[in-house]
Residue frames as qw, qx, qy, qz and C-alpha x, y, z in Angstrom:
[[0.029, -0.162, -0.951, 0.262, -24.63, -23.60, -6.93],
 [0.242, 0.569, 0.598, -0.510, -27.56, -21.04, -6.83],
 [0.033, 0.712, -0.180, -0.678, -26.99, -19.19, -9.52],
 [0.856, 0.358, 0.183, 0.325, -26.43, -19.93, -13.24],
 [0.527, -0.613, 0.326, 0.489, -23.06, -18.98, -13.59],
 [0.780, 0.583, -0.023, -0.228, -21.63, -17.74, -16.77],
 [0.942, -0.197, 0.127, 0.239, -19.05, -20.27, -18.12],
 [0.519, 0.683, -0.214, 0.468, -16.34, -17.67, -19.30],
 [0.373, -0.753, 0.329, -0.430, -15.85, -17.12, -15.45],
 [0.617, 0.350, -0.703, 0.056, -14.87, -20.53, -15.04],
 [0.416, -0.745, 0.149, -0.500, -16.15, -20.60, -11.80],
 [0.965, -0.259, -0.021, 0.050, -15.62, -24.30, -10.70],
 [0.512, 0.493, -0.347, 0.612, -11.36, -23.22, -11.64],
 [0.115, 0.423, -0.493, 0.752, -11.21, -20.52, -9.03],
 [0.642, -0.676, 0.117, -0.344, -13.14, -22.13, -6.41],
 [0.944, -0.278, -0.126, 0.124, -10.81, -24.87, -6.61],
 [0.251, 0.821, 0.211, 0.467, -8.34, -22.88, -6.79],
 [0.063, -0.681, 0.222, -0.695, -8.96, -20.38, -3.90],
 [0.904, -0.383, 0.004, -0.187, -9.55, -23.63, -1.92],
 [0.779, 0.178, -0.210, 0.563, -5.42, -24.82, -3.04],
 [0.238, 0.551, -0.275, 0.751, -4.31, -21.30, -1.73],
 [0.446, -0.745, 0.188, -0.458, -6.40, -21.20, 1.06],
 [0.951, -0.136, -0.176, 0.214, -5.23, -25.26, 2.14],
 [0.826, 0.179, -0.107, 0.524, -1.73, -24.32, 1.68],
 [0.248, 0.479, -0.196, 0.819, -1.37, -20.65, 2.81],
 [0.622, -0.500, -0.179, -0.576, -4.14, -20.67, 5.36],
 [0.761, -0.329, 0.139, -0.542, -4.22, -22.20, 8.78],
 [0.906, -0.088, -0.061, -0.409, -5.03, -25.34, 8.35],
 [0.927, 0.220, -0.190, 0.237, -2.29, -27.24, 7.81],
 [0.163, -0.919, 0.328, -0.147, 0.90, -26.23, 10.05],
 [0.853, -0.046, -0.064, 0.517, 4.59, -27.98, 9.24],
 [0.461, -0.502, 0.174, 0.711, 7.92, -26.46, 10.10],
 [0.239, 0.034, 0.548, 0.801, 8.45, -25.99, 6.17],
 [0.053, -0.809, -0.522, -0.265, 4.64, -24.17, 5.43],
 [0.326, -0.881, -0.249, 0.238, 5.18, -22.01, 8.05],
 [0.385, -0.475, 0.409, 0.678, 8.60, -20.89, 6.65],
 [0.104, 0.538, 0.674, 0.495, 6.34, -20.57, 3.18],
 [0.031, -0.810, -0.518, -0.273, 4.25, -18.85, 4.35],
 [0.397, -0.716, 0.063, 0.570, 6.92, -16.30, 6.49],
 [0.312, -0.223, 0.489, 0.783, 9.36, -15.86, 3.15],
 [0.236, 0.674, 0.486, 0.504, 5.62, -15.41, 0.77],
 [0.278, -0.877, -0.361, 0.156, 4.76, -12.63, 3.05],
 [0.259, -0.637, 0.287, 0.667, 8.31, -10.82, 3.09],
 [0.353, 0.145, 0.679, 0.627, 8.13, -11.44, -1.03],
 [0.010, 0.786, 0.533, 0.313, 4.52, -10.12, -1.65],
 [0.284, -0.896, -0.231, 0.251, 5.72, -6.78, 0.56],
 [0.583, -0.184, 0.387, 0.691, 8.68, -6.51, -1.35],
 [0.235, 0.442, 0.668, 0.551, 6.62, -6.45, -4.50],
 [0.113, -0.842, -0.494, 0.184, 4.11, -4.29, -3.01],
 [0.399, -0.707, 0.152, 0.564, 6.67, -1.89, -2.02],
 [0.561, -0.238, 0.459, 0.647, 8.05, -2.17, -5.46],
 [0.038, 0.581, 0.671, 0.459, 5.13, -1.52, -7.84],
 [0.018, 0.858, 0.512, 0.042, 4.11, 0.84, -5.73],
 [0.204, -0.764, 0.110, 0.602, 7.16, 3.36, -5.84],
 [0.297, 0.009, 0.583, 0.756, 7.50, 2.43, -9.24],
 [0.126, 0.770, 0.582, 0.227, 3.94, 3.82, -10.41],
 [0.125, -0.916, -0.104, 0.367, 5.00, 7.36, -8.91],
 [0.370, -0.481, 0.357, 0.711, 8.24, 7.18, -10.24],
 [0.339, 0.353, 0.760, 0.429, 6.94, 5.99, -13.78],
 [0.211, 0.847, 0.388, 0.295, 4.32, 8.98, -13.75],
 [0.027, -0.928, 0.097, 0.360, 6.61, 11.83, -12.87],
 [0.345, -0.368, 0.628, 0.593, 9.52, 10.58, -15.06],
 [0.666, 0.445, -0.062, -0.595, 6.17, 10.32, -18.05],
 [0.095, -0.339, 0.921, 0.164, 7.29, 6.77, -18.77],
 [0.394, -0.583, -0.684, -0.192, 3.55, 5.23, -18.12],
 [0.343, -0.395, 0.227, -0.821, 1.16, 8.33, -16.72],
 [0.043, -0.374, -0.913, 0.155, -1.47, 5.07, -15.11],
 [0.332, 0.167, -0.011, -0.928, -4.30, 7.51, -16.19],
 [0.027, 0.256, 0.880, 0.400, -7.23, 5.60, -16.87],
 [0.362, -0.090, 0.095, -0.923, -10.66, 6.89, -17.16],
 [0.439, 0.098, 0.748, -0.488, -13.43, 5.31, -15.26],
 [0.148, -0.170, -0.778, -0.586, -16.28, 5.77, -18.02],
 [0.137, -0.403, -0.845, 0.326, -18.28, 6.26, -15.40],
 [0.005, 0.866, 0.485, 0.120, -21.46, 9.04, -14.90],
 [0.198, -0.928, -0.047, 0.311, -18.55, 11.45, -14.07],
 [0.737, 0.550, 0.012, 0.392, -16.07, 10.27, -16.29],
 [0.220, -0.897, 0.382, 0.012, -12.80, 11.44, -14.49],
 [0.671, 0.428, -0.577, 0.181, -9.74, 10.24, -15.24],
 [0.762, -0.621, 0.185, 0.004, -7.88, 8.04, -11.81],
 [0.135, 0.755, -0.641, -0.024, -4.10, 7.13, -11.28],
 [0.971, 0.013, -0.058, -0.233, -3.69, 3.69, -11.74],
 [0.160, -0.786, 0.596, 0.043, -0.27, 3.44, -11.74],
 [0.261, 0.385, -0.792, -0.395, 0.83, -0.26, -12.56],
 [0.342, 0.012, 0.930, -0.134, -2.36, -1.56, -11.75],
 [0.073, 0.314, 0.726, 0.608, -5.61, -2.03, -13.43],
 [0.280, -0.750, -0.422, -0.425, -7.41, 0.23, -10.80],
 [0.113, 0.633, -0.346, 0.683, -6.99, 2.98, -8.72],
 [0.760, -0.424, 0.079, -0.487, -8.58, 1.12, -5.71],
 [0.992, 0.082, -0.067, 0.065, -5.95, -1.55, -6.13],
 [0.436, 0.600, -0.191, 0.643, -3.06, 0.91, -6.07],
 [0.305, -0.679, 0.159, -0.649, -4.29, 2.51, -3.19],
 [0.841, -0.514, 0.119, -0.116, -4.53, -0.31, -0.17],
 [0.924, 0.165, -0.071, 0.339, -1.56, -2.12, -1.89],
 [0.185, 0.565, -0.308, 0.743, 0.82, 2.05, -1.42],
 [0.487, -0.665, 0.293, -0.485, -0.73, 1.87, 2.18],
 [0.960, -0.280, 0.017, -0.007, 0.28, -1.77, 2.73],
 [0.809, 0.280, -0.108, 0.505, 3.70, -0.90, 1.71],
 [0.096, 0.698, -0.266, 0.658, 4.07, 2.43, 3.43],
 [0.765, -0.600, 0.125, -0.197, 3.33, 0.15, 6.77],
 [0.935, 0.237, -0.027, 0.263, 5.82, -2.15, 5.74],
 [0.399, 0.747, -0.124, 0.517, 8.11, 0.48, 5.23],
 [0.533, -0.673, 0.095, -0.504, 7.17, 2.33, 8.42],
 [0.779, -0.614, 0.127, -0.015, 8.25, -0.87, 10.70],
 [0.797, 0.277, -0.081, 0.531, 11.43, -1.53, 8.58],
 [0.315, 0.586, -0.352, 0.658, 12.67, 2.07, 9.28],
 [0.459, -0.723, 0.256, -0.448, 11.68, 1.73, 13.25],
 [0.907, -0.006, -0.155, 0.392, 14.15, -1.14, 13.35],
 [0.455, -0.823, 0.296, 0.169, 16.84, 0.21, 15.64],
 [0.677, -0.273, 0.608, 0.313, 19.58, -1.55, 13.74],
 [0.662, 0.673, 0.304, 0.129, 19.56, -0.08, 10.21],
 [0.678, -0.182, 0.157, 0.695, 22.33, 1.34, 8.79],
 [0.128, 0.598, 0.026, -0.791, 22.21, 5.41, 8.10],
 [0.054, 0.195, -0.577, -0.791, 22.28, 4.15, 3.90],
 [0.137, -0.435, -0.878, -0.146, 19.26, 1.41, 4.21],
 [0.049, -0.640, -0.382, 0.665, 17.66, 4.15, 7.08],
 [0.210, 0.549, -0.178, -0.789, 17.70, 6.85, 3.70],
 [0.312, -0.116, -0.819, -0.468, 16.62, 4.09, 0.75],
 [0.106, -0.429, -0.894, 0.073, 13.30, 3.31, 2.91],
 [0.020, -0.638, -0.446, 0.628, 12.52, 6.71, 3.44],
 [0.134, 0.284, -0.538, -0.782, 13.16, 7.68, -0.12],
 [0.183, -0.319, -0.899, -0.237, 10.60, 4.29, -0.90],
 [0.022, 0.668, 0.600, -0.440, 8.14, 5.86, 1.72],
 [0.044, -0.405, 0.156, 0.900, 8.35, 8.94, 0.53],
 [0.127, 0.178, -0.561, -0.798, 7.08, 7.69, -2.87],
 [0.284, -0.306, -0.902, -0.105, 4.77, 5.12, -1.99],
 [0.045, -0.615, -0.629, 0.473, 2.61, 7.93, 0.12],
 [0.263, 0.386, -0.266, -0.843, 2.65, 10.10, -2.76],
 [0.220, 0.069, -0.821, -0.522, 1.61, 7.18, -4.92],
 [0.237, -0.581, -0.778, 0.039, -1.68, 6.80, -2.35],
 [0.112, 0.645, 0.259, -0.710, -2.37, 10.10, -2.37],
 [0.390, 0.376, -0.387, -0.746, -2.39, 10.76, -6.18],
 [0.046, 0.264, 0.961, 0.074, -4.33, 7.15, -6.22],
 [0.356, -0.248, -0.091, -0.896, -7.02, 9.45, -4.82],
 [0.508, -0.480, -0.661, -0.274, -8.56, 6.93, -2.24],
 [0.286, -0.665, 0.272, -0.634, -9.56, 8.94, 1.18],
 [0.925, -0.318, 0.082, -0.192, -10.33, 5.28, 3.19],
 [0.842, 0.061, -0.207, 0.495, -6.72, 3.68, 2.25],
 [0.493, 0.567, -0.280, 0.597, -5.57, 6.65, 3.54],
 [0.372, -0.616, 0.395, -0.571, -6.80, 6.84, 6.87],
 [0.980, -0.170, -0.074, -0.066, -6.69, 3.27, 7.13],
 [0.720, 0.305, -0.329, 0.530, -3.11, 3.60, 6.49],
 [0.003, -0.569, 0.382, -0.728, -2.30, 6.48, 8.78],
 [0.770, -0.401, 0.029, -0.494, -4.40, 4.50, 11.47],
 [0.966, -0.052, -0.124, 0.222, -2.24, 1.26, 11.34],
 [0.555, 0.450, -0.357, 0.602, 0.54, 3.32, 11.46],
 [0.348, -0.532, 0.368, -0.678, -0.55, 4.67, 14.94],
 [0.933, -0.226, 0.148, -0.237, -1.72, 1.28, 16.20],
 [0.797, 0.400, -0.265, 0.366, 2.25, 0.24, 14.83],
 [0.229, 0.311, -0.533, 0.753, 3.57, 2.69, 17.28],
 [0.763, -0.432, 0.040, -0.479, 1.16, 2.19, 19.89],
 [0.964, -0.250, 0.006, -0.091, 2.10, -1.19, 20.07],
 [0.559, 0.467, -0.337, 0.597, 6.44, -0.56, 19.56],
 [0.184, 0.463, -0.391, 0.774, 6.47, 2.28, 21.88],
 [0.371, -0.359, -0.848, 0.116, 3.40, 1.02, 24.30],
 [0.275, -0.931, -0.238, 0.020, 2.88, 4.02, 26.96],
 [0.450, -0.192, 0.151, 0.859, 5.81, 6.33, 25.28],
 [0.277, 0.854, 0.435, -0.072, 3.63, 8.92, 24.65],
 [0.101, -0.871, 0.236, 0.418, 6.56, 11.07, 24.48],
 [0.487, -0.301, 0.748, 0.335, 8.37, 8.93, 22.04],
 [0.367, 0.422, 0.820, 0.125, 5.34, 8.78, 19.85],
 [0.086, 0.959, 0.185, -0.196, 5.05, 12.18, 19.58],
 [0.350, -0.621, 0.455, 0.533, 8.76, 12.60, 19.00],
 [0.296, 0.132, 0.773, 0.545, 7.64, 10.65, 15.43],
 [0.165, 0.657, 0.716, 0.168, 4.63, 12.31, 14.53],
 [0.068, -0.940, -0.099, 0.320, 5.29, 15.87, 15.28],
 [0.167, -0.525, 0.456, 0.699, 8.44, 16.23, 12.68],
 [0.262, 0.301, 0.841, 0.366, 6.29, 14.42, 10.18],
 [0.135, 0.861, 0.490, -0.004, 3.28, 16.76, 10.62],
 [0.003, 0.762, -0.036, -0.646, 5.50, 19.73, 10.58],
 [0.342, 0.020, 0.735, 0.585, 7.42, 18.38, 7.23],
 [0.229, 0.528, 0.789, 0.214, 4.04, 17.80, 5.79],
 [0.150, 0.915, 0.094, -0.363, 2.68, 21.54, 6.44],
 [0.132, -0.721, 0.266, 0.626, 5.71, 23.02, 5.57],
 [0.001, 0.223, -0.661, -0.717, 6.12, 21.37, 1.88],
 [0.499, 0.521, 0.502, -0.477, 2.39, 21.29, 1.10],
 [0.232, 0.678, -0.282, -0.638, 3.01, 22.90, -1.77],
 [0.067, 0.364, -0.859, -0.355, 5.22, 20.71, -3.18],
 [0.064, -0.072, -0.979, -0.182, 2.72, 17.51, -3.02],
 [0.326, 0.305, 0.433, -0.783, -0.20, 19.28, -3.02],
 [0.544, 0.246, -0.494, -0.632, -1.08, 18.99, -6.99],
 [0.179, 0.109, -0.974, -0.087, -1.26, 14.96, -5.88],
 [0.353, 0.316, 0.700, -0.534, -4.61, 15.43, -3.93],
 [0.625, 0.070, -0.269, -0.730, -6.63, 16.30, -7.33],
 [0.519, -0.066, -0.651, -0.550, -7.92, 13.02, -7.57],
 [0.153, -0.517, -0.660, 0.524, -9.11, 13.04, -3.94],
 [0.217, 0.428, 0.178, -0.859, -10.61, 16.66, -4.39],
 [0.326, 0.154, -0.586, -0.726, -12.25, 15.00, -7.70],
 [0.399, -0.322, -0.780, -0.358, -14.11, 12.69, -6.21],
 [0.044, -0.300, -0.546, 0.781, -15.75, 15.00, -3.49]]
């Protein structure tokens, strides 16, 4: 409208477009059958999330696809992209899935095998946002994940601590092991 747009962007497409997704996923419009859309996209797109993002870890330790790509940029380092097309895209998408995760396993009603497959998925999907290498998805994640139990366990402080104090020991104690994943956090310091 202000601008001259160039036409390989196609702009007039994706406003209309992001105007069909917002109509239809958005707000605006509220039937029985949308709302049940928009409940089953949500559990579908976290699925996915979840999926892509434990595959990109597995994929680079098993050397199947490393997601190495190099920026090109004035420092020219190389990021983990895993199966997207940027490490910045990897990174909110492993924290949106390690929340995900996170309220699945504080369901009271899992069964010890599902209770060890989500924690195996965590597991990978917080390696796979740490060797992303973004510092902001990660405290964004670790933040939601307090404001998750905040709002589960309300004023169990003792309850909340009961989760966060075998996690932090875990975490010291095998440093080691998932240390090498911070380089590309310590690379862009």
């Amino acid at each position: 409208l202000l601008n001259d747009i160039n036409p390989v962007f196609q702009s007039e497409i994706r406003f209309l477009s992001f105007l069909f997704i917002t109509i239809f996923i958005g707000p605006l419009i509220s039937t029985k059958n949308l709302r049940l859309f928009r409940s089953k996209l949500f559990t579908y797109i976290n699925y996915c999330f979840i999926t892509l993002s434990s595959l990109s870890y597995l994929f680079l330790i098993s050397g199947i696809y490393t997601g190495r790509s190099s920026r090109g940029d004035y420092y020219d380092r190389v990021d983990f992209t895993g199966l997207f097309s940027h490490s910045m895209i990897l990174s909110p998408v492993s924290g949106l899935a390690i929340i995900t995760l996170t309220n699945y396993l504080l369901n009271k009603n899992l069964s010890k095998g599902n209770t060890f497959f989500y924690l195996m998925l965590l597991i990978l999907c917080f390696l796979s946002l740490i060797t992303s290498g973004s510092r902001v998805s990660l405290i964004a994640t670790l933040f939601a994940i307090m404001l998750l139990l905040l709002k589960k366990y309300k004023k169990k402080y003792i309850v909340i601590f009961k989760y966060i104090l075998p996690i932090t020991i875990l975490g010291f104690s095998t440093f080691n092991l998932w240390s090498e994943n911070l380089s590309f956090m310590i690379n862009k310091f």
